[in-house]
BAKE-80999 format. One record per residue (C-alpha): residue in one letter; x, y, z. Coordinates in nm, 4 decimals, decimal comma. Example, Ala and Ser with C-alpha at 12.3 -4.5 7.8 and 13.67 -1.06 7.14 Angstrom:
2
 res        x        y        z
   A   1,2300  -0,4500   0,7800
   S   1,3670  -0,1060   0,7140
This chain:
318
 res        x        y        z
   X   0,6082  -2,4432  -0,9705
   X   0,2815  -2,2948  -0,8798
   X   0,1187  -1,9489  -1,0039
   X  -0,2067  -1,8034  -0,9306
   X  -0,4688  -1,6415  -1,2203
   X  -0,7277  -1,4508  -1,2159
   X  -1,0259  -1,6488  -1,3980
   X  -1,3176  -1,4461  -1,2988
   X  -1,4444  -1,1437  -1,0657
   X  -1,2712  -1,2670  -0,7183
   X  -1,2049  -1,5878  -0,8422
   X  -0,8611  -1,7238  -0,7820
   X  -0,6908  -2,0743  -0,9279
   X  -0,3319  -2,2016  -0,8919
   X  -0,1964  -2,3855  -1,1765
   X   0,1344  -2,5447  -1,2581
   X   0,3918  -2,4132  -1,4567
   X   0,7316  -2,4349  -1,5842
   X   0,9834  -2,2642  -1,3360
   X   1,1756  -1,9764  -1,5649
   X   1,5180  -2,0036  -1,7461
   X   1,7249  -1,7470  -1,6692
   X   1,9524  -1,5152  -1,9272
   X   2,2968  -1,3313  -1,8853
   X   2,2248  -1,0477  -1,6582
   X   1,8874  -1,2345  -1,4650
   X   1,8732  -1,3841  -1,1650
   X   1,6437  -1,6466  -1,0544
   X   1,4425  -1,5345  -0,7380
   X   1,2408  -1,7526  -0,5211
   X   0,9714  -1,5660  -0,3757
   X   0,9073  -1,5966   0,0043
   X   0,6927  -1,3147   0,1234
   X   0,4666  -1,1103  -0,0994
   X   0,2020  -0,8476   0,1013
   X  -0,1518  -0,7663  -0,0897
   X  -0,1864  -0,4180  -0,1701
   X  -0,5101  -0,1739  -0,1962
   X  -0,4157  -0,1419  -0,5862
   X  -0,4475  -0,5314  -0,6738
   X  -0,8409  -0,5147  -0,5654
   X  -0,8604  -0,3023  -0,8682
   X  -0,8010  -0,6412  -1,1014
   X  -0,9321  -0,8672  -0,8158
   X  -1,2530  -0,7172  -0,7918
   X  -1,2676  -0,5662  -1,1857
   X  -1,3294  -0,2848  -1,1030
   X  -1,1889  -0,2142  -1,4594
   X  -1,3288  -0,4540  -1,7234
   X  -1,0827  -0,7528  -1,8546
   X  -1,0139  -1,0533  -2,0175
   X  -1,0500  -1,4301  -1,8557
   X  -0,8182  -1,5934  -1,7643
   X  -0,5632  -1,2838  -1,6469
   X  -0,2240  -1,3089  -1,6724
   X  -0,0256  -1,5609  -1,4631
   X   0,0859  -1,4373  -1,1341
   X  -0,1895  -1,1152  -1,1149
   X  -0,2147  -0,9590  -0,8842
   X   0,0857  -0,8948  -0,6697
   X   0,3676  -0,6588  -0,7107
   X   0,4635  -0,6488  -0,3279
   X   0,7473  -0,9105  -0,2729
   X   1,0463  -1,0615  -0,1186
   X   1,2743  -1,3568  -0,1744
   X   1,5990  -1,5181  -0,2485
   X   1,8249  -1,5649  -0,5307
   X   1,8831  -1,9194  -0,6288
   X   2,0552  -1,8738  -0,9224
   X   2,2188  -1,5381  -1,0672
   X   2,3518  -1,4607  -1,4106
   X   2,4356  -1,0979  -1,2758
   X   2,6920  -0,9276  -1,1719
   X   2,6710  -0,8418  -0,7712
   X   2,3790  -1,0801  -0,7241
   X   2,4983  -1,3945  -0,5898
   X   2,2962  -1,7203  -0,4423
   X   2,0919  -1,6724  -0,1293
   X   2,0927  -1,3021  -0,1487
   X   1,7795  -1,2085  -0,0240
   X   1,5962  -0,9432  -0,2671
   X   1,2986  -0,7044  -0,3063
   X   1,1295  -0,7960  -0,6524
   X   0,9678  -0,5362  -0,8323
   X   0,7415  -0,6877  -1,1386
   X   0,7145  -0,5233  -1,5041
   X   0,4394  -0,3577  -1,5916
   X   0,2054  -0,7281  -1,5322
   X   0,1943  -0,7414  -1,1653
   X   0,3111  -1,0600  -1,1570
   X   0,4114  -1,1508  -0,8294
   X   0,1818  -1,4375  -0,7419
   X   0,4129  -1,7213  -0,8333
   X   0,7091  -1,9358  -0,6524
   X   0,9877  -1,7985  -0,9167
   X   1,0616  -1,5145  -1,1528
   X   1,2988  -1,4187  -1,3760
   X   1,4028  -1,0723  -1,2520
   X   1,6628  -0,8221  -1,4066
   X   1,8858  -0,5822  -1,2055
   X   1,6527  -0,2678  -1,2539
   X   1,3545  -0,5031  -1,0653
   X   1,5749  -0,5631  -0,7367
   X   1,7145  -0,4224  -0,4099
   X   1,9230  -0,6191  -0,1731
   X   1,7927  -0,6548   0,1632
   X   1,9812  -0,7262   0,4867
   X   2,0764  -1,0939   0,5731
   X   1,9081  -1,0438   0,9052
   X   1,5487  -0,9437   0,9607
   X   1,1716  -1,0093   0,9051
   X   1,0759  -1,0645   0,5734
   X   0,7026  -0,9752   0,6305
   X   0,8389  -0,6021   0,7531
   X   1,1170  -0,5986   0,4790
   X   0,8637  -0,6625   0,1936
   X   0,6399  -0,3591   0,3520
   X   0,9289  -0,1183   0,2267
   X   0,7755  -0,0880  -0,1203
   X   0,4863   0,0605   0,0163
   X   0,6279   0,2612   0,2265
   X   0,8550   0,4373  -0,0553
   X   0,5192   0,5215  -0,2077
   X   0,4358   0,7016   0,1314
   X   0,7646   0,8765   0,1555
   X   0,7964   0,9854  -0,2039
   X   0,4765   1,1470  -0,2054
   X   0,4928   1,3548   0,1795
   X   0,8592   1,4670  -0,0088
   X   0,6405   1,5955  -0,2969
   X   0,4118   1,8151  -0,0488
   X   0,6418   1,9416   0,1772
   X   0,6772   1,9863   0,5068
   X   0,3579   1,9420   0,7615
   X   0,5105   2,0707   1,0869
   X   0,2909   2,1678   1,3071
   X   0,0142   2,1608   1,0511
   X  -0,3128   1,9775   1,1561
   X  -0,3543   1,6254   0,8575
   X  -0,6234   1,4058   0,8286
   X  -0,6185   1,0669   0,6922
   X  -0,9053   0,9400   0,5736
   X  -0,8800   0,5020   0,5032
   X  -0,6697   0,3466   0,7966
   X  -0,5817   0,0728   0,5823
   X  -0,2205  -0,0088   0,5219
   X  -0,1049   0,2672   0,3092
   X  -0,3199   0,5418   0,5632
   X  -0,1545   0,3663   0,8644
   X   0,1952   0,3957   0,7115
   X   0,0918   0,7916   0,6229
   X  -0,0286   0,8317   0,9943
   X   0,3441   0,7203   1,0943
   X   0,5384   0,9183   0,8404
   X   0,3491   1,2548   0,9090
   X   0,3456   1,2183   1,2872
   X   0,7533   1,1619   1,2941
   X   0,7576   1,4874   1,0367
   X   0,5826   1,6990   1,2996
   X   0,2113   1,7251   1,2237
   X   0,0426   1,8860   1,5067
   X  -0,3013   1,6102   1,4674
   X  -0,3179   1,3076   1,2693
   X  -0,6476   1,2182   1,2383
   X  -0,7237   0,8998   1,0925
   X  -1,0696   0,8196   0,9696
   X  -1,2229   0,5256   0,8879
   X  -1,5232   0,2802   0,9396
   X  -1,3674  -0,0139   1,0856
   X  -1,3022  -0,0012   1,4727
   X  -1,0292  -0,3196   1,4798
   X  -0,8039  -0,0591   1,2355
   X  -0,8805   0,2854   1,4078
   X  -0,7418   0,0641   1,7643
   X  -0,4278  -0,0097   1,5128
   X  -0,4049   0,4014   1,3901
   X  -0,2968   0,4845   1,7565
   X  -0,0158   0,2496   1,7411
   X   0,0682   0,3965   1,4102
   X   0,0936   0,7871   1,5544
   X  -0,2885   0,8727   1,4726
   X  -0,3450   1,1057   1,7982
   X  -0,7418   1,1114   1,6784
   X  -0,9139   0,8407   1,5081
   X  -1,2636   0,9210   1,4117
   X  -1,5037   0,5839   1,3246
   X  -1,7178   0,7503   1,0382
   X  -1,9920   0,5389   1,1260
   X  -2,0785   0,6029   1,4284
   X  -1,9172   0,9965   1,3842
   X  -1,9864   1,2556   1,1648
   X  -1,6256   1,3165   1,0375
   X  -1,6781   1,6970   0,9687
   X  -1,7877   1,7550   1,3339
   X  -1,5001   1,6124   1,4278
   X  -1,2753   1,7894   1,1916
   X  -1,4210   2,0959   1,2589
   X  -1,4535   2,0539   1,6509
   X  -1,0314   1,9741   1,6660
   X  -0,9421   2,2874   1,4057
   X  -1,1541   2,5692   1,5240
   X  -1,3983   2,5588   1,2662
   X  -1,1720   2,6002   1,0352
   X  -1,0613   2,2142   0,8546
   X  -0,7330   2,0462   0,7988
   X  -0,4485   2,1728   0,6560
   X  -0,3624   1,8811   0,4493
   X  -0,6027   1,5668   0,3731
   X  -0,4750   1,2374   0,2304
   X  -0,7450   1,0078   0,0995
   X  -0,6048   0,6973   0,0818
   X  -0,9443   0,4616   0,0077
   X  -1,0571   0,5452  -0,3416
   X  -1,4038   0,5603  -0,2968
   X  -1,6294   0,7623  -0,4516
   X  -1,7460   0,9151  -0,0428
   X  -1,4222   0,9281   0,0826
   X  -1,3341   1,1630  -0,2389
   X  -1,6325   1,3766  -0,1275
   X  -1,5060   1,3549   0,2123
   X  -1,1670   1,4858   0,1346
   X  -1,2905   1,7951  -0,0354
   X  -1,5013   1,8684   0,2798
   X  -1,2718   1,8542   0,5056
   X  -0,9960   2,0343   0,3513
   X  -1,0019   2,4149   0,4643
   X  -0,9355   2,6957   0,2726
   X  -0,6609   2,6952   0,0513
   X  -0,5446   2,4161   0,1640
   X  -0,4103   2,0891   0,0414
   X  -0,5214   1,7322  -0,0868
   X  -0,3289   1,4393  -0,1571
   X  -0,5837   1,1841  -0,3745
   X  -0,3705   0,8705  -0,2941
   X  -0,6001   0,6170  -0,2891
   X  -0,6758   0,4406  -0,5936
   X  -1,0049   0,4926  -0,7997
   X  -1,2112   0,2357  -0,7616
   X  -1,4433   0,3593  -1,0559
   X  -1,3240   0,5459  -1,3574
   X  -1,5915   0,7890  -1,3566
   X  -1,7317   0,9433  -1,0459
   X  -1,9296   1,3068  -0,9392
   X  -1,7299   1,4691  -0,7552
   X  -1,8460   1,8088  -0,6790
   X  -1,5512   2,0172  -0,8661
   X  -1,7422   2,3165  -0,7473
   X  -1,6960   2,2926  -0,3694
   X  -1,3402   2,1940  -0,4485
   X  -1,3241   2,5241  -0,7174
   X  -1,4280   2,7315  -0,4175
   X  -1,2089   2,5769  -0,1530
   X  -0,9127   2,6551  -0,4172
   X  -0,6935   2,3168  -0,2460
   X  -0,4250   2,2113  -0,3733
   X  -0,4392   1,8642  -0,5110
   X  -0,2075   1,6007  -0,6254
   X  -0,1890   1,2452  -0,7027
   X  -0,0105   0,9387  -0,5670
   X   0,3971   0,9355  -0,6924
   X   0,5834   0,6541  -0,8000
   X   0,8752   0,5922  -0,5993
   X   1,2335   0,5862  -0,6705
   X   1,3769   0,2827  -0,6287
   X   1,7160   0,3809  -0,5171
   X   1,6295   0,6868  -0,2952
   X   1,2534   0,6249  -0,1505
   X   1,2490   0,2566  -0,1450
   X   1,5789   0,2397  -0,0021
   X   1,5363   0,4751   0,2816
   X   1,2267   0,2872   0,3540
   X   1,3539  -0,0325   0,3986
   X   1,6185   0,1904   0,5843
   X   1,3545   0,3188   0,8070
   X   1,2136  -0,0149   0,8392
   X   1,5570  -0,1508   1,0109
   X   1,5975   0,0771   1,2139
   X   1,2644   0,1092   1,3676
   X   1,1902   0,5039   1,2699
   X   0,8688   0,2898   1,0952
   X   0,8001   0,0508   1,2956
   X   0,5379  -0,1602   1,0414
   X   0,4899  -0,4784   1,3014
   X   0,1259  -0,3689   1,3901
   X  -0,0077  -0,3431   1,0858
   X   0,0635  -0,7005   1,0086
   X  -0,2546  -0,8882   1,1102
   X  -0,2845  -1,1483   0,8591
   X  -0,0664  -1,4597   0,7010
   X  -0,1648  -1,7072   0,4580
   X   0,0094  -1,9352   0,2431
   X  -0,0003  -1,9625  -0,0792
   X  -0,2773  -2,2354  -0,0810
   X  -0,4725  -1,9929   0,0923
   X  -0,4407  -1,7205  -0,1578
   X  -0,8311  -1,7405  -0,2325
   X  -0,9111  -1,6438   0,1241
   X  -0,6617  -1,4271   0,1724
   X  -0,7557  -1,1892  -0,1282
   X  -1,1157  -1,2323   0,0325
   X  -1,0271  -1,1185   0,3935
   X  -0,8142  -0,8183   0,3174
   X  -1,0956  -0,7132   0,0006
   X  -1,3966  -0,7457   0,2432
   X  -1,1820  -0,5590   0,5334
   X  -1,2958  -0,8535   0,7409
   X  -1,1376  -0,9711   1,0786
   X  -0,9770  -0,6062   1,1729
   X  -0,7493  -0,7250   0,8929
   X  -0,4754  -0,4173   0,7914
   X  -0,2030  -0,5834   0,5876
   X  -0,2287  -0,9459   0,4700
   X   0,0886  -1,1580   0,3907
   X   0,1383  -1,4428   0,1945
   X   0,3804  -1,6704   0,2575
   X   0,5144  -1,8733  -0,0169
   X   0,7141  -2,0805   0,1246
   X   0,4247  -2,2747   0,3452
């Protein structure tokens, strides 16, 4: 079967290995759709320093397939799955050996390349659980890439009064409407504070989620926040270190919290609940598709936010 490795700074290779023997209580799952997240730029790009080659099938941790052969109990052949990796982000390969804790069924019916999106989306609705409500409140969003877009939905169906989605590509701010953004501000040709401060009286959002994990979009988020209000640091840091000015956030006394890691069995679930149904409807966001020969350029595209790109999908099976 094939696998992909990391074997230098944004350099891809697939090589050929072994598919995996299975145990008592595994199931073999052939992947089908896997979806490139913001965190797998952090080993794509090295952002944090590592060894050469990386570890087979990194990385990827968003993905869907079937079972083709099951050892477990309530698994059986041609169930189609969510596969969660172990702590190696694994996913870039055709098979894995997966044990019950790593799966969630999915409907027989249905669009892989939404289904798959439900992993993220758990991320999204375990952390807007952890802040509490946001009705009527005014939220800005700052990164409209697939994680912000999926934020924009979720807060505008729990009653924000403004979603306002920021970010420096036009092609995704045209998306962020689609996605319940009723403002989208294109910090390059905008001053985002202006903005901010022109649609809140002066006064700054309620609640900001940076969802980009740059070192200005940090800044940003502290600016924009008003008094006593509250930030939600989602995106992930794209440098260890940085300068953020702790004193304007000391004297805007916000409220901050990280990103939360979702529970399988009640966020993920009601995502890919949500998903079904429609109450998220993720079709928009899905710009790109590659397959898995492609992976290269698909890792490329989505890094270099090229081609109004939002969510890139690889599918394994081409």
């Amino acid at each position: 079967m094939r696998a992909v490795r990391m074997v230098a700074p944004r350099k891809m290779e697939i090589v050929e290995i072994e598919v995996p023997e299975i145990s008592r209580g595994q199931v073999l799952v052939r992947l089908l759709r896997n979806a490139i997240c913001g965190s797998d730029l952090i080993t794509f790009l090295e952002t944090q320093p590592r060894p050469y080659p990386g570890e087979l099938g990194s990385p990827c941790h968003e993905c869907a397939g079937v079972v083709e052969k099951s050892f477990l109990d309530g698994f059986e052949l041609g169930d189609r799955v969510l596969y969660f990796p172990p702590p190696v982000e694994n996913g870039l390969r055709e098979y894995v050996a997966a044990d019950a804790h790593q799966l969630l069924k999915l409907p027989e019916d249905g669009d892989l390349s939404e289904l798959v999106l439900a992993q993220l989306l758990g991320t999204v609705l375990r952390t807007t659980r952890e802040i509490g409500s946001v009705l009527g409140q005014s939220v800005v969003v700052i990164g409209q890439g697939p994680v912000g877009q999926l934020f924009d939905r979720v807060l505008w169906n729990l009653g924000a009064k403004q979603v306002i989605g920021i970010d420096s590509v036009p092609e995704r701010l045209r998306v962020s409407r689609l996605m319940g953004a009723t403002t989208v501000v294109d910090a390059n040709a905008r001053q985002p504070w202006e903005e901010v401060s022109g649609l809140t009286a002066g006064r700054g959002a309620d609640l900001v989620i940076e969802a980009a994990g740059y070192e200005e979009t940090q800044r940003l988020m502290i600016e924009l926040v008003r008094q006593d209000g509250r930030i939600v640091m989602f995106g992930v840091p794209k440098y260890r270190r940085s300068e953020l000015d702790l004193f304007a956030w000391y004297k805007k006394r916000a409220q901050m919290v990280t990103y939360h890691v979702p529970d399988v069995e009640r966020d993920i679930a009601l995502a890919l609940q949500f998903i079904v149904e429609k109450r998220v409807d993720v079709k928009p966001i899905l710009t790109h598709a590659f397959p898995l020969a492609r992976v290269q350029e698909a890792y490329d595209l989505f890094a270099d936010r090229r081609e109004g790109c939002v969510k890139v999908i690889l599918e394994m099976d081409r």
